[in-house]
SEDO-841899 format. One record per residue: residue in three letters; x, y, z of N, C-alpha, C in turn. Coordinates in pm, whole numbers, plus 50000, padded with zeros to 5 digits. Example, Ala and Ser with C-alpha at 12.3 -4.5 7.8 and 13.67 -1.06 7.14 Angstrom:
% SEDO-841899
ALA513194943150780512304955050780513204967050780 SER512854977550708513674989450714512905000350787 
//
This chain:
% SEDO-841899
UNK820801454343838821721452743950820981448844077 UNK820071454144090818941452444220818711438444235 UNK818521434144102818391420844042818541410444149 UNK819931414744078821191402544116821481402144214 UNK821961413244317821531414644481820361405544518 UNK819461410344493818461403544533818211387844540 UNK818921381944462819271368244391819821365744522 UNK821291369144510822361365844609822371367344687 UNK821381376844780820851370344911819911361144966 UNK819181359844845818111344444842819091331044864 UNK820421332544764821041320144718821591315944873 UNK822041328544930822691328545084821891325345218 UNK820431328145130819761328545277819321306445256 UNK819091302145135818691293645135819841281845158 UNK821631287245136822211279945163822741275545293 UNK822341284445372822631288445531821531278045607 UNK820431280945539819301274145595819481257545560 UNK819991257445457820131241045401821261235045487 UNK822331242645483823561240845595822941232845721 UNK822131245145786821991237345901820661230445932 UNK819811227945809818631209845847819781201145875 UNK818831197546000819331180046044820111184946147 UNK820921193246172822151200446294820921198846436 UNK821841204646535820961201946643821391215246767 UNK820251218546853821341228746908820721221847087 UNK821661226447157821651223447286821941232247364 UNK821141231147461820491242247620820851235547708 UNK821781246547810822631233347934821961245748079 UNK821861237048172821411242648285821911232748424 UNK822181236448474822551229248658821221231348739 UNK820611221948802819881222248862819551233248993 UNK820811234649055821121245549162821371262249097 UNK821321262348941821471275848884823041278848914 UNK823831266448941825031279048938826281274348828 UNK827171281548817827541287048680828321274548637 UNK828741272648552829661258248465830221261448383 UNK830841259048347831261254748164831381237648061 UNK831301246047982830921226547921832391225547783 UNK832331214047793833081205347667832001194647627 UNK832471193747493831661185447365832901178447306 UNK832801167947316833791156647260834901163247276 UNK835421169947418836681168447439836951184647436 UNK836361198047334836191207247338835661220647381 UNK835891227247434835171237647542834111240847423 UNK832851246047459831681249947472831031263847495 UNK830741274447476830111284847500831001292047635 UNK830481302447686831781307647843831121304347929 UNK831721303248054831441302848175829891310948177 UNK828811303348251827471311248267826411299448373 UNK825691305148400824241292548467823331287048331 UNK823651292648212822751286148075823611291148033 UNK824031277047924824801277347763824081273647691 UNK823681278447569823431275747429824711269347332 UNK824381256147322825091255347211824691253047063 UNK825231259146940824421256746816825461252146740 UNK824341245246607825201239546519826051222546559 UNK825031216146603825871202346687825371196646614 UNK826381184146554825671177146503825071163846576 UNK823781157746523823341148946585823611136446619 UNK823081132646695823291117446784824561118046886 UNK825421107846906825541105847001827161114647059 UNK827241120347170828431134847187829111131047373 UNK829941131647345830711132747493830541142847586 UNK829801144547659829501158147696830401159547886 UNK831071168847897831361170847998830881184648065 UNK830571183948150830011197248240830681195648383 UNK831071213748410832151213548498831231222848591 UNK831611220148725830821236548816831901242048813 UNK831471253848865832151267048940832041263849112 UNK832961258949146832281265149323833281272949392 UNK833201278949538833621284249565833841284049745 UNK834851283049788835371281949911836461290649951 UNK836191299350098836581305550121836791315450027 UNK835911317549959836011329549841837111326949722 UNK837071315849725838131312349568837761301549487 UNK837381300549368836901292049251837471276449246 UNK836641269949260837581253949219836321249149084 UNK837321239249043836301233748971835811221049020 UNK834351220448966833941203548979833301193048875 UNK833791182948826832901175848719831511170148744 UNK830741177648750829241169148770828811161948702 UNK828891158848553828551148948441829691152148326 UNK829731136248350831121130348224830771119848166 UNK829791120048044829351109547993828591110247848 UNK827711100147815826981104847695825921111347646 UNK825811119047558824361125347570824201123347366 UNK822781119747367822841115547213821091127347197 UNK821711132447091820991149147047820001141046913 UNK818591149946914817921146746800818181156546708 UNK818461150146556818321154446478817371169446372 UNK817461179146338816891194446309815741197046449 UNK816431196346609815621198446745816591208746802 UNK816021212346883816841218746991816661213747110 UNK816501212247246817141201647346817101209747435 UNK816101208847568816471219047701817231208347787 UNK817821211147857818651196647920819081202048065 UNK818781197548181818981202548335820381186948342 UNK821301196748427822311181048472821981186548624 UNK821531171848663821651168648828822871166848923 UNK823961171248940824591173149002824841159249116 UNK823931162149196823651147449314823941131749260 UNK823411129249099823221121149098824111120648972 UNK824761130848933825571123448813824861118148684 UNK823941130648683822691126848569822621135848482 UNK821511137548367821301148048283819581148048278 UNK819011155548226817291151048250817321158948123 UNK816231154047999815781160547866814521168547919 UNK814401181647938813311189847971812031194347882 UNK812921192247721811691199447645812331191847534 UNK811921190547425812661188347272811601194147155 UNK812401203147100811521210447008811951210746847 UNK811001205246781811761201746619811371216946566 UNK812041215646485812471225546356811631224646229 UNK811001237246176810091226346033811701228845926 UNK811241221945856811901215545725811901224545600 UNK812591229945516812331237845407811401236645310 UNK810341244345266808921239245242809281232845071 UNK808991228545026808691220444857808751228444775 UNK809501233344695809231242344585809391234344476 UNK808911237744394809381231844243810441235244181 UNK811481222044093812531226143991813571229744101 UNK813681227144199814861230044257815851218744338 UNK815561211044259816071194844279815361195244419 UNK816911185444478817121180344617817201189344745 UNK817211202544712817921211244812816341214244908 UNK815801208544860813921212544920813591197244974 UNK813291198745108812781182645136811191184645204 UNK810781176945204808991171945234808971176645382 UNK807681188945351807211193445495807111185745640 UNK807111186345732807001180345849805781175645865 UNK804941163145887803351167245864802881177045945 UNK801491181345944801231189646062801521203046084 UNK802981207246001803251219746001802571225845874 UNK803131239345922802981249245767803591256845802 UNK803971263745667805541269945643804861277545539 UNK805701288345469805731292945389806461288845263 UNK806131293645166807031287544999807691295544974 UNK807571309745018808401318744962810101319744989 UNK810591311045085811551308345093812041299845246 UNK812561287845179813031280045321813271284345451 UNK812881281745532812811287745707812991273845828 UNK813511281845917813641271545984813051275946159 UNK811871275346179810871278946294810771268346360 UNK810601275146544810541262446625808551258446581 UNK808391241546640807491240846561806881234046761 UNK805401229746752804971225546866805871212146915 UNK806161213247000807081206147129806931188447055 UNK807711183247093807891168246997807191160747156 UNK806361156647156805121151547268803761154547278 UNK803191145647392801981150547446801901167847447 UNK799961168847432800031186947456799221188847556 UNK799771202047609798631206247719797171204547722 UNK796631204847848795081201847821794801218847751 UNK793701215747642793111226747596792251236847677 UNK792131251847687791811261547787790531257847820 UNK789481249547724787901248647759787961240247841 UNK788821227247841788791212047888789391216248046 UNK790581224148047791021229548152790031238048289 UNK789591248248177788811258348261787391243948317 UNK786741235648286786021226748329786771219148422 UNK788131212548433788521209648487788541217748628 UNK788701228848645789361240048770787741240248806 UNK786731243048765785301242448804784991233348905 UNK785621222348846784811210548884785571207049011 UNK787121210048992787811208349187787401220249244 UNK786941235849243786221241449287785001246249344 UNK784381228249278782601228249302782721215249441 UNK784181212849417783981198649528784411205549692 UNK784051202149775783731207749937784591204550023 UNK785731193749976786641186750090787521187350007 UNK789111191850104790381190750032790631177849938 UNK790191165950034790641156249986789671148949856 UNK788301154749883787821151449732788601162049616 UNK788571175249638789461184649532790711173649479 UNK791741171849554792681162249547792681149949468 UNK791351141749490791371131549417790911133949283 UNK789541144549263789291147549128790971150249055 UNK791671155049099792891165049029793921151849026 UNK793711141349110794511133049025793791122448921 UNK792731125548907791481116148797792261120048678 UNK792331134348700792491142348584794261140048521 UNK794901143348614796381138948556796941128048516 UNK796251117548551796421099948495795871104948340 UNK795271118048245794881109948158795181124448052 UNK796101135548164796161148548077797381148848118 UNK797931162448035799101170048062798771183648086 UNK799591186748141799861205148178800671212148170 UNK801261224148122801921237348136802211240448271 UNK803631247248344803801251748427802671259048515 UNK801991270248407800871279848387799961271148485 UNK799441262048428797991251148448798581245348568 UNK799641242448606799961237748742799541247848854 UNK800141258748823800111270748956798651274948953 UNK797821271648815796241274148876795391263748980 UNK796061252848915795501241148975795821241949137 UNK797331243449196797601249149269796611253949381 UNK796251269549332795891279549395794221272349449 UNK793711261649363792681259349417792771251649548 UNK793561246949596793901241349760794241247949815 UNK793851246049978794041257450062795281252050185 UNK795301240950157796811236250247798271233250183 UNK799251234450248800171238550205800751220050193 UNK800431211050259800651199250227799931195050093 UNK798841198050087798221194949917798591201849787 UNK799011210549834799771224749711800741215349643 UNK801461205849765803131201549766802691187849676 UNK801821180149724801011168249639800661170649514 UNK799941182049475799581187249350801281186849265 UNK801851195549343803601196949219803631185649244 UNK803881176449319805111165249295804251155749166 UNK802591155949194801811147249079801751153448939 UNK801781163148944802081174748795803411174248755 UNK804781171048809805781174248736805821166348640 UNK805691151848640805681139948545805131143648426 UNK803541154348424802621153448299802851169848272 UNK803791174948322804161193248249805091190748172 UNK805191195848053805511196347928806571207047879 UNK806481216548020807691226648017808051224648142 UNK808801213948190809531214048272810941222148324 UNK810961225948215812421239748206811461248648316 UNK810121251548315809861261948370809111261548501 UNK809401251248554808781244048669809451253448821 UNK810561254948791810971265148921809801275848953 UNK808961279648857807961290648857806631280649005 UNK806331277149004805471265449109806211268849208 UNK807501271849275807651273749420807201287549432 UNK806411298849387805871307949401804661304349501 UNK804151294249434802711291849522802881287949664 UNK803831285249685804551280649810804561292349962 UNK804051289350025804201295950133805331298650240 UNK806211280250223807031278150355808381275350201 UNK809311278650312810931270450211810851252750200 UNK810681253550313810391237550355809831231250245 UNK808461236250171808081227250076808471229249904 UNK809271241949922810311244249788811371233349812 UNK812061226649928813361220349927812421206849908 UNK811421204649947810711191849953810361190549817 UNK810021198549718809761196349585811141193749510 UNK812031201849512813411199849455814041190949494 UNK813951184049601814461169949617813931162949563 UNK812511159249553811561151349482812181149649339 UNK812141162949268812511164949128813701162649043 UNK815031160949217815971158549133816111144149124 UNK814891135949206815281119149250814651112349119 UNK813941123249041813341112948914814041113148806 
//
């Protein structure tokens, strides 16, 4: 009896997992953090919140509407900030900021899914690993896998990097080494706010984000960089920057 239980939650766990290869799920955010609700080809979407998850979408191309919340004189209206297309990759999930100002959407991150690993004798229901990954055999899984792009600079290449604008004597040589370096790397939110901290003016801090947002790789997590910030002034000066690209 244990058996057969045991069976029939394998058969369930592997049909669930087969279900959804290739599906797609999607992460909605407003640039200003404030709350929305969404429709998908015409259909409401997750509840009212500042982040929706949606799962189970299928891929390519979807009608996506996103609505604000605002509020005047203390009472709710709605507003359509983006009414248009958005086309989803296939077994990914999708961080996605809509710009408001501009009637835009921006792709922040895209992260694939590995693939159910190869077993033998079990026909079709098993397809060919992702290269690059590894998975387990003991039963199909579906794990986020490293980010579908460029990767961060590595901690040795990095930590040499931060040395070497720390060994230089003038803001503006620090500055130029640090953009030698971003014409030919990428960075983590993380690696921004160190890079950061090595300038001591608040106009070069602001130069450093606006030349780092292009080559950070978690741009979902870029709000973390107005920490280093001293004045508001150069938080509104970065977020304008960020929403014009």
């Amino acid at each position: 009896m244990r058996s057969i239980i045991t069976l029939a939650i394998f058969a369930l766990s592997v049909l669930s997992a087969s279900a959804q290869y290739g599906q797609s799920i999607l992460n909605l955010r407003i640039s200003d953090n404030s709350q929305f609700k969404v429709y998908i080809d015409g259909n409401p979407a997750g509840r009212v919140s500042n982040s929706i998850k949606i799962n189970n979408l299928q891929p390519g191309k979807h009608m996506l509407q996103v609505v604000r919340i605002n509020y005047e004189w203390g009472r709710p209206y709605e507003e359509v900030v983006y009414g248009s297309g958005i086309v989803l990759t296939a077994n990914a999930e999708s961080w996605v900021t809509v710009l408001p100002e501009l009637r835009r959407i921006k792709f922040d991150n895209i992260v694939a899914f590995n693939t159910p690993c190869p077993k033998p004798n079990h026909g079709s229901l098993y397809q060919p690993v992702m290269p690059g990954n590894q998975c387990s055999t003991d039963a199909p899984v579906f794990v986020p896998v490293a980010p579908v792009g460029p990767c961060a600079m590595n901690p040795n290449d990095f930590g040499q990097l931060k040395r070497t604008i720390d060994n230089a004597g003038f803001e503006s040589t620090r500055l130029t080494i640090f953009k030698q370096a971003a014409a030919y790397n990428y960075f983590t939110t993380a690696q921004v706010r160190e890079l950061m901290d090595l300038f001591w003016f608040e106009n070069t801090k602001l130069e450093v984000a606006k030349v780092a947002y292009n080559k950070t790789i978690d741009q979902n997590n870029y709000y973390l960089v107005n920490n280093e910030f001293s004045f508001s002034s150069s938080v509104n000066q970065l977020g304008e920057y960020i929403a014009m690209r």
